[in-house]
C-alpha positions in Angstrom: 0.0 0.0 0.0 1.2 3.3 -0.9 0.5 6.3 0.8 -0.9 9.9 -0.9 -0.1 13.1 0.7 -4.0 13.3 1.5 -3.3 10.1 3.8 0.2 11.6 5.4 -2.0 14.2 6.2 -4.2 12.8 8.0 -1.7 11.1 10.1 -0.2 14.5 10.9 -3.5 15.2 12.2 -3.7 12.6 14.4 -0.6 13.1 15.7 -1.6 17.2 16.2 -4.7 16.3 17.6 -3.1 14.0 20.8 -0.3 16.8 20.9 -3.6 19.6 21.1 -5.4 17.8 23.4 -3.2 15.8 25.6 0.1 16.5 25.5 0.4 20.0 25.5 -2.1 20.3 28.1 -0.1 18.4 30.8 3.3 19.8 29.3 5.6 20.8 32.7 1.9 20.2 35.0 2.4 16.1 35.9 2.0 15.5 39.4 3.4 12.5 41.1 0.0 10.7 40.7 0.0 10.8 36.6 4.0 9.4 36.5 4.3 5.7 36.9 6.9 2.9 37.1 6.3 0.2 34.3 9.4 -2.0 34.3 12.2 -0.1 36.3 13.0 3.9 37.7 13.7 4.6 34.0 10.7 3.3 31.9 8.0 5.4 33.2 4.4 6.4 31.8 2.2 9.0 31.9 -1.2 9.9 32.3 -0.6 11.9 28.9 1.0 9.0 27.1 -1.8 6.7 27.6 -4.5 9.4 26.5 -2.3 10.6 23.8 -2.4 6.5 22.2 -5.7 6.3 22.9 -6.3 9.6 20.8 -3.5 8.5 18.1 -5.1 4.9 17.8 -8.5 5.8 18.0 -7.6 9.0 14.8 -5.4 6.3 12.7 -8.5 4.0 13.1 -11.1 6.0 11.7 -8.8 6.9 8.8 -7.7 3.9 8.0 -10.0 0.8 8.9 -8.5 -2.4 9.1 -4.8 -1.1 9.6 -3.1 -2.4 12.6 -2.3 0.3 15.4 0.9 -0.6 17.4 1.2 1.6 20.4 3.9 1.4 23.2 1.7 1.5 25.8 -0.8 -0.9 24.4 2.3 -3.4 24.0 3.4 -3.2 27.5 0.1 -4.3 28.7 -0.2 -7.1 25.7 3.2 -8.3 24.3 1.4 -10.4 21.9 0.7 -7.2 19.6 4.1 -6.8 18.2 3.5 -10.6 16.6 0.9 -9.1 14.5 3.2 -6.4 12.9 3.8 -7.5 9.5 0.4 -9.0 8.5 -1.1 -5.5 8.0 -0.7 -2.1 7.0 0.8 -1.4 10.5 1.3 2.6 12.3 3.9 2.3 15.5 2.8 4.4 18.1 4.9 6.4 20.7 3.9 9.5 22.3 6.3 11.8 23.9 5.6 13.2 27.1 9.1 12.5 29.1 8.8 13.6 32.2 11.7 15.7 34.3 13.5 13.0 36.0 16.4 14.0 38.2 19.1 11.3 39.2 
């Protein structure tokens, strides 16, 4: 599958839209509660980076159905998602919202 600029466009979009909506909104503002550990002190996730996939997948969805959304926050909760990549059109998903981590 080949994509036009009418279909890169829509993936900006996407992308815009969770940056609008989600990530610019809790930019610098994270409590304590909306940072957590996933696998060690330096693989943490956000409030913001699960909305923001949840926005991206739901965006890339409705734009192009049947296409396999592969977030990294989706992943870590099922592992079994990154077997699937290769099968479909496939979008890899991973929002930025680093929080400020002093060590």
């Amino acid at each position: 599958m080949s994509f036009s600029e009418h279909d890169l466009h829509q993936v900006g979009d996407a992308l815009a839209l969770a940056a609008r909506t989600e990530i610019m909104l809790r930019f610098r503002k994270l409590t304590s509660t909306q940072i957590r550990q996933k696998s060690s002190a330096l693989d943490l996730v956000t409030d913001a980076d699960e909305t923001a996939e949840a926005v991206i997948d739901a965006a890339l969805q409705a734009a192009f159905p049947g296409a396999l959304i592969v977030g990294e926050e989706g992943t870590s909760k099922n592992p079994s998602l990154l077997q699937t990549v290769g099968s479909a059109v496939a979008f890899l998903v991973i929002p930025l919202m680093a929080p400020r981590i002093r060590l």
